[in-house]
LUMMAR-291935 format. One record per atom (N, C-alpha, C): residue number from 1; atom name; x, y, z. Coordinates in Angstrom, 2 decimals, padded with zeros to 5 digits. Layout:
<rs>
    n  atom       xx       yy       zz
  NUM    CA        X        Y        Z
...
</rs>
This chain:
<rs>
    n  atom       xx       yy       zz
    1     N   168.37   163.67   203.62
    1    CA   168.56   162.79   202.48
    1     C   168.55   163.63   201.21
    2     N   169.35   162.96   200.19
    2    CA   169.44   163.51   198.25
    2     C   168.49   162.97   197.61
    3     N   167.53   163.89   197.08
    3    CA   166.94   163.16   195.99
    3     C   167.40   163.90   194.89
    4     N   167.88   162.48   193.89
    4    CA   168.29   163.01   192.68
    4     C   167.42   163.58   191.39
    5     N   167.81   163.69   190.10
    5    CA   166.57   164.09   189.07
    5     C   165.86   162.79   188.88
    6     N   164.71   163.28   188.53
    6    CA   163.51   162.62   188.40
    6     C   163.11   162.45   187.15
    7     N   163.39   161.61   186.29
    7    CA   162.85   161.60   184.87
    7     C   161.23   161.99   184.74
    8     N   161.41   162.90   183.89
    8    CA   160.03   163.76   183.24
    8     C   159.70   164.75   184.48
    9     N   160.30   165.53   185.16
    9    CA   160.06   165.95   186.08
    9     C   160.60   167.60   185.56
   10     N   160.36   168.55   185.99
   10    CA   160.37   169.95   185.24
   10     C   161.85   169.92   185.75
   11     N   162.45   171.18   185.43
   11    CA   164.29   171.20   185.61
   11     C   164.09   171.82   187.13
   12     N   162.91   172.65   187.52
   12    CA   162.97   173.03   188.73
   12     C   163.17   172.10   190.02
   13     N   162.42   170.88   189.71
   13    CA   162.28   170.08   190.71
   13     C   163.09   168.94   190.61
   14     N   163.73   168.49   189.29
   14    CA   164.59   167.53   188.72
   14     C   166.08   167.85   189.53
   15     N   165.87   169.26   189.90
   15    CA   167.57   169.25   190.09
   15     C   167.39   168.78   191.70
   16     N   168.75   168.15   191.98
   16    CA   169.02   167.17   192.76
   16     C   168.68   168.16   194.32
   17     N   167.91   167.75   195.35
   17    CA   167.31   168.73   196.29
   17     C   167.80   167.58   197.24
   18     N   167.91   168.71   198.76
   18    CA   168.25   167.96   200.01
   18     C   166.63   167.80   200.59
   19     N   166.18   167.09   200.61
   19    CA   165.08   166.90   201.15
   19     C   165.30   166.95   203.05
   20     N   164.16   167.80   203.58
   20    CA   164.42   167.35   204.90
   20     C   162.90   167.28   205.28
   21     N   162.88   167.06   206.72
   21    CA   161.65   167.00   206.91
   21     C   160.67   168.70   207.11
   22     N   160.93   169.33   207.11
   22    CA   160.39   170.64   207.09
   22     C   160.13   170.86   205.60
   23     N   161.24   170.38   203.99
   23    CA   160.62   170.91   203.44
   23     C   160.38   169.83   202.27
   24     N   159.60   168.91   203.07
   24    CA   159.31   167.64   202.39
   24     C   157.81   167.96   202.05
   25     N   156.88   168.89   202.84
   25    CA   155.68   169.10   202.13
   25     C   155.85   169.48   201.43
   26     N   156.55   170.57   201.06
   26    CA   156.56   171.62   199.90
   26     C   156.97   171.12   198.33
   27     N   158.22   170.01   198.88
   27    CA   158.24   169.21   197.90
   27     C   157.62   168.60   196.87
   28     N   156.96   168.05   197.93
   28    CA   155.74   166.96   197.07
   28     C   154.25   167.54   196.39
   29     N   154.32   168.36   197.02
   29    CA   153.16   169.65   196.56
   29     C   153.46   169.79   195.46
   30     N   155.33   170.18   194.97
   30    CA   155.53   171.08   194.01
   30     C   155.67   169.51   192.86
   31     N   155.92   168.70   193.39
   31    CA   155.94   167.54   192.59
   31     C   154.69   166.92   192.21
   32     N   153.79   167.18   192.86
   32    CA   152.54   165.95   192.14
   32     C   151.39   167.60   191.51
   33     N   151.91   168.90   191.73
   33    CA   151.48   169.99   190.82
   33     C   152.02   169.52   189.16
   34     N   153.28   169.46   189.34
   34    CA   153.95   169.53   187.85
   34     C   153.42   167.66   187.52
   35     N   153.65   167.09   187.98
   35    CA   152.83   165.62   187.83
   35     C   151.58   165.10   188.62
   36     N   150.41   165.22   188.06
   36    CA   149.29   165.43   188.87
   36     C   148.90   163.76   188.45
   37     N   149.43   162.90   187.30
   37    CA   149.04   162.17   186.57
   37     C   149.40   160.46   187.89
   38     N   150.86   160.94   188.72
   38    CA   151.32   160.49   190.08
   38     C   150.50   160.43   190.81
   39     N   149.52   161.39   191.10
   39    CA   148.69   160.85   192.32
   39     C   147.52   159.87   191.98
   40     N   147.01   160.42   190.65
   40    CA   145.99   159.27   190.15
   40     C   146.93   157.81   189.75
   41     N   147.59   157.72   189.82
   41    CA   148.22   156.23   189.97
   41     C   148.80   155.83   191.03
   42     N   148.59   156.53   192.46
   42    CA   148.56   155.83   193.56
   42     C   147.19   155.61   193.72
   43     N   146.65   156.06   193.62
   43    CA   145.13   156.56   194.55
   43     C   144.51   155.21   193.39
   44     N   145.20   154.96   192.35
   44    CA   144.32   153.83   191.34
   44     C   144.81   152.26   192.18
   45     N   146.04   152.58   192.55
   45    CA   146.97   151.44   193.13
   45     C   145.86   150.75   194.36
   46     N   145.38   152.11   195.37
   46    CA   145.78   151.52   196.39
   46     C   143.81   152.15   196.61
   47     N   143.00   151.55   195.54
   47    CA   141.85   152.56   195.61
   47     C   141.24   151.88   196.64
   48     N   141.08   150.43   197.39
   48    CA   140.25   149.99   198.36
   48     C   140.38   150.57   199.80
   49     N   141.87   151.15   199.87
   49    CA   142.41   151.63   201.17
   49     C   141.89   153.04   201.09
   50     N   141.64   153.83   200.33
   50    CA   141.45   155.40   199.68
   50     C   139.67   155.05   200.23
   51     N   138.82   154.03   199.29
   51    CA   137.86   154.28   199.86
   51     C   137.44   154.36   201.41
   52     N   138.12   152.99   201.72
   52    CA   137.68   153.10   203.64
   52     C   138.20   154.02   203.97
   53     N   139.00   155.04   203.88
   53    CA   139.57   156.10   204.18
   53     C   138.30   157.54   204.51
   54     N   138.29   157.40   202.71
   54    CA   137.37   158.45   202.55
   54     C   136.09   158.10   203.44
   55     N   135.48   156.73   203.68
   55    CA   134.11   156.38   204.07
   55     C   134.12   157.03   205.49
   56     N   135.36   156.35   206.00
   56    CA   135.39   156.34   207.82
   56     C   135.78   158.24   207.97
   57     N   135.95   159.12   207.19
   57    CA   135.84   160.65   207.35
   57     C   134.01   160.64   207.31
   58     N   133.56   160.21   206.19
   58    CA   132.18   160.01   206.10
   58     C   131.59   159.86   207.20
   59     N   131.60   158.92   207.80
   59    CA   131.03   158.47   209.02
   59     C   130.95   159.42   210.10
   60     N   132.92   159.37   209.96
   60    CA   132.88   160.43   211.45
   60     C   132.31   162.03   211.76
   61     N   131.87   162.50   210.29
   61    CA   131.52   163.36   209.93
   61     C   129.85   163.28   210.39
   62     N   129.30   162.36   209.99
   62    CA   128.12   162.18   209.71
   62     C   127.85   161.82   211.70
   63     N   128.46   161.28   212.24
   63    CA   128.46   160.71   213.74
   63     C   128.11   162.61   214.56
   64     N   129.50   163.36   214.31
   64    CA   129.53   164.50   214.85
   64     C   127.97   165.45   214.47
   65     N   127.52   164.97   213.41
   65    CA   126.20   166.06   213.09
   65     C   125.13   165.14   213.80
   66     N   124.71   163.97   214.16
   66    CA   124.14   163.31   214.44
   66     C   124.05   163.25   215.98
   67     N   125.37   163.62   216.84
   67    CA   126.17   163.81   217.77
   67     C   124.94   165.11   219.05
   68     N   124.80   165.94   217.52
   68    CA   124.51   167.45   218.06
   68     C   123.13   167.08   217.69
   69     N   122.73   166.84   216.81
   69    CA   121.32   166.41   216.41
   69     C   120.73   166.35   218.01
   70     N   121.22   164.92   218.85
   70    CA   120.96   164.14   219.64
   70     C   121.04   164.60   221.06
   71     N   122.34   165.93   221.39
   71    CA   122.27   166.74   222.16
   71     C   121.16   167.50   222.49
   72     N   120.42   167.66   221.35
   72    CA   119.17   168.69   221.10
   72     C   117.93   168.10   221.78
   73     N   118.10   166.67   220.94
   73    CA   116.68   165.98   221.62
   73     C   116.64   165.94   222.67
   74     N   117.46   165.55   223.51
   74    CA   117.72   164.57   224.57
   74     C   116.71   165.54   225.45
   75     N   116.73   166.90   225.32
   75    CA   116.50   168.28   226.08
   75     C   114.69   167.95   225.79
   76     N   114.20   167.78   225.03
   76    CA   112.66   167.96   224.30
   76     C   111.85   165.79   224.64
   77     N   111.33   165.56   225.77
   77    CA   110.87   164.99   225.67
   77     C   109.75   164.73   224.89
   78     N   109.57   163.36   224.60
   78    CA   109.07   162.59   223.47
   78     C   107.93   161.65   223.57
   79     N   106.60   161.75   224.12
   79    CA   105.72   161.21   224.54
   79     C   104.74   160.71   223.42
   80     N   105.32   159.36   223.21
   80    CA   104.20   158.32   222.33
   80     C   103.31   157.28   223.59
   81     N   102.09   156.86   222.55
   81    CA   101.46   155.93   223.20
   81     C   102.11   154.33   223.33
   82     N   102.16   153.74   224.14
   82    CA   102.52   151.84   223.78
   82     C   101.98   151.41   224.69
   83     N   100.98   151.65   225.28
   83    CA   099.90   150.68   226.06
   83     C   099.56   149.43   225.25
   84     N   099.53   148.84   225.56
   84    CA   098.95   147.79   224.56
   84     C   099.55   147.05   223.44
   85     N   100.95   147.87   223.64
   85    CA   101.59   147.25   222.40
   85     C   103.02   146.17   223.06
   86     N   103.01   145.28   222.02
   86    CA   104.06   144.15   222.71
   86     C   105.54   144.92   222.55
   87     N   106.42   144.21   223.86
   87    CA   107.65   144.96   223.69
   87     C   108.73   143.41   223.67
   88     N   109.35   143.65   223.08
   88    CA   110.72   143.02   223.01
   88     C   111.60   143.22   224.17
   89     N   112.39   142.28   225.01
   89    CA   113.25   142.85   225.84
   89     C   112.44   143.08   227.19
   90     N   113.66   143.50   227.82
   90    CA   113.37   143.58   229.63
   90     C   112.12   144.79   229.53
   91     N   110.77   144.86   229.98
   91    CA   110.00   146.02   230.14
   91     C   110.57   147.09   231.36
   92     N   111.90   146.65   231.69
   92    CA   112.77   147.73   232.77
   92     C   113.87   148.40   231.89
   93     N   113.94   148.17   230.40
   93    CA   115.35   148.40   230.04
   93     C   115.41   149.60   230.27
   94     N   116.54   150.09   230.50
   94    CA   117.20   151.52   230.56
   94     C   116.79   152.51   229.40
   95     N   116.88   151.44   228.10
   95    CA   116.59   152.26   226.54
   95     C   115.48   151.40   226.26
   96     N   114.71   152.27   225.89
   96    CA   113.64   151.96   225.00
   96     C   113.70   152.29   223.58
   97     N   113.79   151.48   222.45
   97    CA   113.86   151.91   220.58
   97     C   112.17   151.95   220.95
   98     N   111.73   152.93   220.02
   98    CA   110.20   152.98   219.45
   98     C   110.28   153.04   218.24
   99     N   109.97   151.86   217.55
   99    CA   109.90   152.05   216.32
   99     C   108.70   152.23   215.33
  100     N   108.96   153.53   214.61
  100    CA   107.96   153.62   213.47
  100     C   108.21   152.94   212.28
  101     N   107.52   151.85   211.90
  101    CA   108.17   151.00   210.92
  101     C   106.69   150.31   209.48
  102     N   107.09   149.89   208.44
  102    CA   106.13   149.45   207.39
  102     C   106.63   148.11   207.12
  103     N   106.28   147.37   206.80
  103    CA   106.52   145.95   207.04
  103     C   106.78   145.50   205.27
  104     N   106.61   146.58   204.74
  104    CA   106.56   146.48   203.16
  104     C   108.05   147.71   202.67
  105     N   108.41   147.77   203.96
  105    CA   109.25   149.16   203.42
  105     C   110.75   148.49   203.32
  106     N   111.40   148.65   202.26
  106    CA   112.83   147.63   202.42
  106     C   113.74   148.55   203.61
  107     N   113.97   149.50   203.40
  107    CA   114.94   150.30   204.47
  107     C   114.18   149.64   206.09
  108     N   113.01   149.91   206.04
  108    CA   112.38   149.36   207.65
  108     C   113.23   147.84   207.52
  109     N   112.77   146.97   206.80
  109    CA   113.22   145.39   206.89
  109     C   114.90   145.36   206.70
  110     N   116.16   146.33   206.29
  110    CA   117.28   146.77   206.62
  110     C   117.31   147.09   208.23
  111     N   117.14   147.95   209.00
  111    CA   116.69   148.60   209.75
  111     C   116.51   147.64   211.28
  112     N   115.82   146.49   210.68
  112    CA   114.95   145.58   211.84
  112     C   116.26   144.77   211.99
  113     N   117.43   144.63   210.69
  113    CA   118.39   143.50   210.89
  113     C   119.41   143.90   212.07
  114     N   119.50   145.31   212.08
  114    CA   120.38   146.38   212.76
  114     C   119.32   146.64   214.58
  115     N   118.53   146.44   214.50
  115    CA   117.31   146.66   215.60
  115     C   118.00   145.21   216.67
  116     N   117.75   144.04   215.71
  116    CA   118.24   143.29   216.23
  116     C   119.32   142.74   216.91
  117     N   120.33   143.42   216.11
  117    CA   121.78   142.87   216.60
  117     C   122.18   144.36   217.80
  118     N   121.26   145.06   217.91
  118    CA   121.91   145.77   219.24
  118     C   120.89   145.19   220.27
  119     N   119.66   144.26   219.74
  119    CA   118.85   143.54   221.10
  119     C   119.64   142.32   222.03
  120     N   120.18   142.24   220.80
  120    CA   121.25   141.01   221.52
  120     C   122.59   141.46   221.85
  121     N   123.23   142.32   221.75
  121    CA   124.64   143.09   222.28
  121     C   124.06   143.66   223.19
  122     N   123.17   144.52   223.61
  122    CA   122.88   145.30   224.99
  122     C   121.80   144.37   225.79
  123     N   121.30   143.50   225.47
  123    CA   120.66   142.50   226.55
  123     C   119.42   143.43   227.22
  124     N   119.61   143.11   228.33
  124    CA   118.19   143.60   229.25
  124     C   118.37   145.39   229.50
  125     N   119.34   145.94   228.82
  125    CA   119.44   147.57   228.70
  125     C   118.65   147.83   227.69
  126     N   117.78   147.15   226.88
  126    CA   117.37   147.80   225.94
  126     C   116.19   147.18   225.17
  127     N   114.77   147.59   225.03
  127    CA   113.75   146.81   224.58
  127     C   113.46   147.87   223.28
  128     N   112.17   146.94   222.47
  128    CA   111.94   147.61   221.06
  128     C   110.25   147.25   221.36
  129     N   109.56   148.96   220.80
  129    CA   108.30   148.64   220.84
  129     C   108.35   149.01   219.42
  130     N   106.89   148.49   218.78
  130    CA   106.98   148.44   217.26
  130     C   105.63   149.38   217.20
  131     N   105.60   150.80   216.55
  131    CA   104.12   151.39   215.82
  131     C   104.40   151.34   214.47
  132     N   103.07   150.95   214.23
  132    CA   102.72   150.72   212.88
  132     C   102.95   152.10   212.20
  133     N   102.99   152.37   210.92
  133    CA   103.19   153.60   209.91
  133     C   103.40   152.82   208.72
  134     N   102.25   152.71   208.27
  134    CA   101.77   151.72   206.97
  134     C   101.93   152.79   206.14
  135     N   102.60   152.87   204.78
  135    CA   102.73   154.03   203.99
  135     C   101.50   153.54   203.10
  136     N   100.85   152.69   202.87
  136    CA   099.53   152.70   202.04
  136     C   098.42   152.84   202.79
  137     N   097.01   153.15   202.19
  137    CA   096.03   152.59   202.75
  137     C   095.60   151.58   202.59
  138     N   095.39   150.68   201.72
  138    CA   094.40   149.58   201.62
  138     C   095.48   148.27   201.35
  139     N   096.52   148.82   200.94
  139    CA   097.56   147.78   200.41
  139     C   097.77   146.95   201.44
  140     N   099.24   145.87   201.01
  140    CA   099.48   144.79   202.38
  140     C   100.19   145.69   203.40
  141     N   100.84   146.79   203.18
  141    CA   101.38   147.42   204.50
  141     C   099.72   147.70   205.55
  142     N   099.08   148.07   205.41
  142    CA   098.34   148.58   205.93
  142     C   097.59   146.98   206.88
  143     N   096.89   146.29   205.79
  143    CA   096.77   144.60   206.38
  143     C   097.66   143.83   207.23
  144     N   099.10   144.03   206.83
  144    CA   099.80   143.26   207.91
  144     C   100.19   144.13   208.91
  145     N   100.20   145.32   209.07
  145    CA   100.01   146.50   210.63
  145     C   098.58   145.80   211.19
  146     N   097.15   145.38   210.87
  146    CA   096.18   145.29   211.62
  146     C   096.93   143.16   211.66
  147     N   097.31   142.94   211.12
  147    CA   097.24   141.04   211.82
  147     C   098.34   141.28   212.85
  148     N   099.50   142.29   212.36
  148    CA   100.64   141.78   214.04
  148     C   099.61   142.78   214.72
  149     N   099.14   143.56   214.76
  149    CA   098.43   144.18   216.28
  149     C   097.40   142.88   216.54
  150     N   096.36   142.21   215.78
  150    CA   095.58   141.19   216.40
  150     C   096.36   140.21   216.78
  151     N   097.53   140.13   216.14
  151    CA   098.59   138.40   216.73
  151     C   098.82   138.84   218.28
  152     N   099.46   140.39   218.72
  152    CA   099.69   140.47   219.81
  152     C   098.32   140.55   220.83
  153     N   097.26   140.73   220.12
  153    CA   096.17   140.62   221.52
  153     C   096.24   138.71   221.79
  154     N   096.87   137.99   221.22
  154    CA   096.97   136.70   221.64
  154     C   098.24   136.23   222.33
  155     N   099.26   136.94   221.82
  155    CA   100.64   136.47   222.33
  155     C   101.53   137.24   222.25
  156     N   102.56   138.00   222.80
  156    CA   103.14   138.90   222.32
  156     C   104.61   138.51   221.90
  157     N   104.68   136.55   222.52
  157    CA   105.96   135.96   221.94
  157     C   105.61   135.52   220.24
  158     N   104.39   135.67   219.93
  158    CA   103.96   135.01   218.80
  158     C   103.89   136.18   217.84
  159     N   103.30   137.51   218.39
  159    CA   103.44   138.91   217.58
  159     C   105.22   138.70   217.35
  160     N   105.97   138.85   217.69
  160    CA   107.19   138.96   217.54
  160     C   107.93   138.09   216.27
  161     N   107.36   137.13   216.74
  161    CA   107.55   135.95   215.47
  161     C   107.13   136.30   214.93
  162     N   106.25   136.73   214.76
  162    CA   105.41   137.21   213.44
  162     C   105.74   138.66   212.49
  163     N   106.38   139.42   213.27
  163    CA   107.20   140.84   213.12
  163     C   108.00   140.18   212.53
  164     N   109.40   139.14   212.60
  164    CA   110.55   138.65   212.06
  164     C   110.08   138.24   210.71
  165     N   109.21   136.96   210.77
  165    CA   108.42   136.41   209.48
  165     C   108.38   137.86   208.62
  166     N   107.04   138.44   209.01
  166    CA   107.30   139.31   207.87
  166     C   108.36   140.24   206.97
  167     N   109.49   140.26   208.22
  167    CA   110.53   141.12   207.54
  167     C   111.26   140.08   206.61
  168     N   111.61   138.96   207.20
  168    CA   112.08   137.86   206.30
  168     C   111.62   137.68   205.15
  169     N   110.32   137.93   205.11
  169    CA   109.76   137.36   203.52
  169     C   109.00   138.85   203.01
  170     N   109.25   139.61   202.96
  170    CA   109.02   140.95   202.77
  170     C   108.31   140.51   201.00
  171     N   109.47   140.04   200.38
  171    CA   108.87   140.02   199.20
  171     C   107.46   139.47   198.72
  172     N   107.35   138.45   199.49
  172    CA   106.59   137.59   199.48
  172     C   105.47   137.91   200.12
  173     N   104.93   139.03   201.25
  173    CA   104.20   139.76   201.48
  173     C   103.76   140.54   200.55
  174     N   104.65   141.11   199.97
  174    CA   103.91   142.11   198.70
  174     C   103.39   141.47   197.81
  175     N   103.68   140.74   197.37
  175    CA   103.25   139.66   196.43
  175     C   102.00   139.05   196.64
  176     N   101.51   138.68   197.36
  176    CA   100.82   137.61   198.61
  176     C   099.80   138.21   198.90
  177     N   100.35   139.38   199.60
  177    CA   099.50   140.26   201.00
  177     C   098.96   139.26   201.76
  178     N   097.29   139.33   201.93
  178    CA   096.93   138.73   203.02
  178     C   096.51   136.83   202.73
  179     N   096.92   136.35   202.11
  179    CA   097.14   135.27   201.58
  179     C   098.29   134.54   202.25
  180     N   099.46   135.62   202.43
  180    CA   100.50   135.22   203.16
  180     C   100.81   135.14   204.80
  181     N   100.05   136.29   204.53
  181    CA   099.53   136.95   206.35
  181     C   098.90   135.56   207.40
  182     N   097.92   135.25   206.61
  182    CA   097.18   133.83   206.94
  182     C   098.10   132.79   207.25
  183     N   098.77   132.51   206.26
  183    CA   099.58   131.13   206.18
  183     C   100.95   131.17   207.17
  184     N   101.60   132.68   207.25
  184    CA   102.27   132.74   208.59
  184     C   101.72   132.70   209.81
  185     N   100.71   133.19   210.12
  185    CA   099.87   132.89   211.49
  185     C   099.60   131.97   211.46
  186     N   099.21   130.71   210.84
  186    CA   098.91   129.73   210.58
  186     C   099.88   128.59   211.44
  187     N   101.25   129.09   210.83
  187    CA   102.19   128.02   210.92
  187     C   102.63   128.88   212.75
  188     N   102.53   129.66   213.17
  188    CA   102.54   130.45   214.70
  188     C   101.77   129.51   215.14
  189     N   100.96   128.91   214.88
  189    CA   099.43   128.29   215.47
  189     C   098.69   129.12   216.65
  190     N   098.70   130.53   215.87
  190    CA   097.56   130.79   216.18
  190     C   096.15   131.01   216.35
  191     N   095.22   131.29   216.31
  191    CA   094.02   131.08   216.75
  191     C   093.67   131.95   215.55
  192     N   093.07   130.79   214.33
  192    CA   092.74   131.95   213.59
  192     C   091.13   132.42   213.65
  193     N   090.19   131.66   214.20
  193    CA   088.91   132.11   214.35
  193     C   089.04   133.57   215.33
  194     N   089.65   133.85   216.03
  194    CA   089.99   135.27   216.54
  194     C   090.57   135.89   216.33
  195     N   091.70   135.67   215.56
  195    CA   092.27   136.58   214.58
  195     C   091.95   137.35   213.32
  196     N   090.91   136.38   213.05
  196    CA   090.34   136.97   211.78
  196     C   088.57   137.83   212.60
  197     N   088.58   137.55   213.94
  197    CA   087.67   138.61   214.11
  197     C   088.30   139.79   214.74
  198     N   089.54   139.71   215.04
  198    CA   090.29   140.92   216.08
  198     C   091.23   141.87   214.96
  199     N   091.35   141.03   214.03
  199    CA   091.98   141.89   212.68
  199     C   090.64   143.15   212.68
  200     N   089.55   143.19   212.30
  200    CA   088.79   144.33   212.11
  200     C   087.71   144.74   213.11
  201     N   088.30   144.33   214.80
  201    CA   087.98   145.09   215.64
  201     C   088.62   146.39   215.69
  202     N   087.32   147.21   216.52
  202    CA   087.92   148.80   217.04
  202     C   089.12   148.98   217.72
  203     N   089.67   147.49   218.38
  203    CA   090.55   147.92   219.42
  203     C   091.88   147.97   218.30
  204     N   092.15   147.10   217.53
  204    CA   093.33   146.78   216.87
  204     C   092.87   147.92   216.03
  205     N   091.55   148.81   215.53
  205    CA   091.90   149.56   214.84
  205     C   092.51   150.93   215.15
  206     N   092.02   151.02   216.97
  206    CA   092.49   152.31   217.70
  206     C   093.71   152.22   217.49
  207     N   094.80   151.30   217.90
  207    CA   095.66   151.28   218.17
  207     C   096.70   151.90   217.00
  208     N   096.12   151.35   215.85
  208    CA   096.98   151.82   215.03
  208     C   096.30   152.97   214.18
  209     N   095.60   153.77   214.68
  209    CA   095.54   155.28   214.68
  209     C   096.21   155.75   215.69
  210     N   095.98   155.20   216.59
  210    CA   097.14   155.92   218.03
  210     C   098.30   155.66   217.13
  211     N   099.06   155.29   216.46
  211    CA   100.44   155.07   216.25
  211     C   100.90   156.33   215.11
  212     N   099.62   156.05   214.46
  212    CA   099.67   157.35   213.03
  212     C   099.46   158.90   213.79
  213     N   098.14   158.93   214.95
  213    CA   098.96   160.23   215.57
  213     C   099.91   160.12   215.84
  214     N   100.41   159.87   216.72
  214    CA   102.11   160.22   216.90
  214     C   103.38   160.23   216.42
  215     N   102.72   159.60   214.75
  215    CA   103.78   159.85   213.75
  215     C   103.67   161.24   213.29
  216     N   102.45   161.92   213.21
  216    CA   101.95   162.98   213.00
  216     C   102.29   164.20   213.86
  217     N   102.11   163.84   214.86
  217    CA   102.62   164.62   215.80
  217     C   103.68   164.83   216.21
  218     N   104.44   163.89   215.83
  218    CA   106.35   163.59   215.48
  218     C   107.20   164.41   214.31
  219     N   105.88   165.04   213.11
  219    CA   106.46   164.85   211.92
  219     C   106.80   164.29   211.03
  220     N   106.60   162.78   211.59
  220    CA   107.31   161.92   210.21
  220     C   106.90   161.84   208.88
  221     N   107.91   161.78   208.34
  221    CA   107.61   161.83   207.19
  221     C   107.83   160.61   205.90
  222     N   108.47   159.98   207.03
  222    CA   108.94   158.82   206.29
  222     C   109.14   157.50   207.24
  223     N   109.94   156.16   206.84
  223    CA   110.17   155.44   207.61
  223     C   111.65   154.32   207.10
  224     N   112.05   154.31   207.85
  224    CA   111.86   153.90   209.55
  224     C   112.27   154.81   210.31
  225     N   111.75   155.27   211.02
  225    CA   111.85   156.42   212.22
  225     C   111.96   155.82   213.82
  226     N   113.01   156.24   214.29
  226    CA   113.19   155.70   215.66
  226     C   113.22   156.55   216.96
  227     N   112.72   156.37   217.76
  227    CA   112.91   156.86   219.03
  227     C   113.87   156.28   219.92
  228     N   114.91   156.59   220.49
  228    CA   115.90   156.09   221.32
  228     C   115.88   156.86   222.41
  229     N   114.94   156.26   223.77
  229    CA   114.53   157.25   224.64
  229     C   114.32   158.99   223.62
  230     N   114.78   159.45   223.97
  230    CA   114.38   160.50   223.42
  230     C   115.30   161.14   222.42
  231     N   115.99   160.36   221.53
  231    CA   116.78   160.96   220.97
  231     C   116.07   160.36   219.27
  232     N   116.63   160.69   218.29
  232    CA   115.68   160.63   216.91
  232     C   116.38   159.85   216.27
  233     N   116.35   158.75   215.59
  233    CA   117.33   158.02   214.51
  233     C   116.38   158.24   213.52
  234     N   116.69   158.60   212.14
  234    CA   115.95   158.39   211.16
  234     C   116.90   157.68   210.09
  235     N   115.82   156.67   209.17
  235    CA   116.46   155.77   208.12
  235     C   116.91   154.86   209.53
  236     N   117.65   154.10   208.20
  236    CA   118.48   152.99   208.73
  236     C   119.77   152.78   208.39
  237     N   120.22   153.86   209.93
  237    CA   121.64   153.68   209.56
  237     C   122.33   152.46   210.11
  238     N   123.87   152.66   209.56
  238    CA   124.45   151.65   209.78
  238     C   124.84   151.39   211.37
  239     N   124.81   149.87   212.05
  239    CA   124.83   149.82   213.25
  239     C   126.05   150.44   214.05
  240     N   127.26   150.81   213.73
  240    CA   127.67   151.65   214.98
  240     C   127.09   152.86   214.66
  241     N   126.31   153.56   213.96
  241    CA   126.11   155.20   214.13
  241     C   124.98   154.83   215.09
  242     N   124.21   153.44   214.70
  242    CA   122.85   153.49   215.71
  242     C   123.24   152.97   216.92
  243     N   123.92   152.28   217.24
  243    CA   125.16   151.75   218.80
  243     C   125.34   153.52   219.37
  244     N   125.76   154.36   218.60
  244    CA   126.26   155.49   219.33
  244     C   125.15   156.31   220.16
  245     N   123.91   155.98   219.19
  245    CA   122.41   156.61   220.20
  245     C   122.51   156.26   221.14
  246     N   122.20   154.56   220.94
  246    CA   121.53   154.08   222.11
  246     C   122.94   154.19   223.21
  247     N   124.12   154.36   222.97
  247    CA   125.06   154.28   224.05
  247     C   124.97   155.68   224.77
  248     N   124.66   157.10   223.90
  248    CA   124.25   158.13   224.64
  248     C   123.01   158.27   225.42
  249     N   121.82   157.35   224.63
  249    CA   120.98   157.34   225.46
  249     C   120.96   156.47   227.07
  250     N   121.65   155.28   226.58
  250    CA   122.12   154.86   228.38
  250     C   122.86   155.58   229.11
  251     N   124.18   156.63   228.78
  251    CA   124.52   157.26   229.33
  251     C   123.95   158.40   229.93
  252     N   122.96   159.07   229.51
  252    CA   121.95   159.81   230.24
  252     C   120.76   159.43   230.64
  253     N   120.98   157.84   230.93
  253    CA   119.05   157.64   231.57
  253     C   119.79   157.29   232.92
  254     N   117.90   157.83   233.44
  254    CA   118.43   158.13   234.87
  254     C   118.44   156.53   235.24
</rs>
């Protein structure tokens, strides 16, 4: 094909060229060099398609380092405690999530929305145990880690409910603290004359020192931190990068 001159275009490139396909890169190279002002008015045109563009390089970028990350673990078993702690899901699943999580932490309550929607896409392949990693001491993170460990010495369908509640009203926990803590167990109908003595028993308090060693002994440093059989998610990424764990981790459990 002819392309003819190009208004405002230098005399080099204006004069009328056979374009073919071999030297159609070179072309356009030499054309959006001498008019650079052309590409920022596509790229302005068509900027929603440019971003998903750029994002999904993002991703796939971010998948491949995450990829190798996960190669690494898989090799270094990963031994936390969960005796005692309630699990979500088939106690046979293939994958186990361990989650290190704060009930006050917004990325954790992001995190739990994404936790969820692969509990219900992978079904009985895949359960979630929850350790506490309260980033305060005395605050409501720390208070509502000791009521869901006492909710589960009563029920572990009612701890669960009670895990959701709090992520749901997150705000309203901070706000609240144990004011709120109460009035959700409340409406669980659970047993609060033993709840309010199992909140500051030794056992609910072991437990969640057992959870802080092994955040410790993990490294963490932050939260939400995940275990996927043995592979590491940290933060809360978006659900296919966290679909891609748990799909490597079913693919290598025995």
């Amino acid at each position: 094909m002819v392309v003819g001159a190009v208004p405002g275009i230098n005399n080099s490139v204006a004069s009328a060229v056979e374009i073919t396909e071999e030297n159609l890169p070179q072309f356009l190279e030499k054309l959006f060099r001498e008019r650079p002002e052309l590409i920022m008015d596509v790229l302005r045109k068509q900027s929603e398609s440019v971003l998903d563009i750029a994002q999904q390089g993002s991703n796939l970028r971010r998948l491949h380092s995450l990829e190798a990350q996960w190669a690494v673990d898989m090799k270094v078993n990963k031994s936390v405690k969960t005796e005692g702690r309630p699990v979500m899901g088939s106690p046979k699943a293939k994958v186990r999530i361990v989650a290190f999580s704060d009930f006050t932490c917004h990325f954790c309550q992001q995190a739990s929305k994404t936790v969820d929607a692969i509990l219900k896409e992978y079904g009985n392949d895949v359960s979630l145990v929850f350790k506490n990693m309260p980033l305060d001491e005395k605050g409501p993170a720390t208070i509502a880690s000791a009521y869901f460990v006492a909710v589960s010495q009563q029920s572990e369908e009612k701890a669960w409910q009670f895990y959701k509640a709090l992520f749901a009203d997150r705000d309203r926990l901070i706000a609240e603290g144990e004011a709120f803590l109460k009035k959700t167990a409340e409406d669980l109908h659970v047993d609060m004359k033993k709840l309010a003595k199992d909140v500051h028993s030794k056992k609910v308090t072991d437990i969640i020192a057992e959870d802080q060693q092994d955040a410790q002994k993990l490294g963490i440093e932050g939260t939400p931190y995940f275990l996927v059989n043995n592979l590491v998610v940290r933060g809360a990424l978006p659900l296919d990068l966290f679909k891609s764990a748990v799909d490597m981790a079913l693919k290598n459990s025995k």
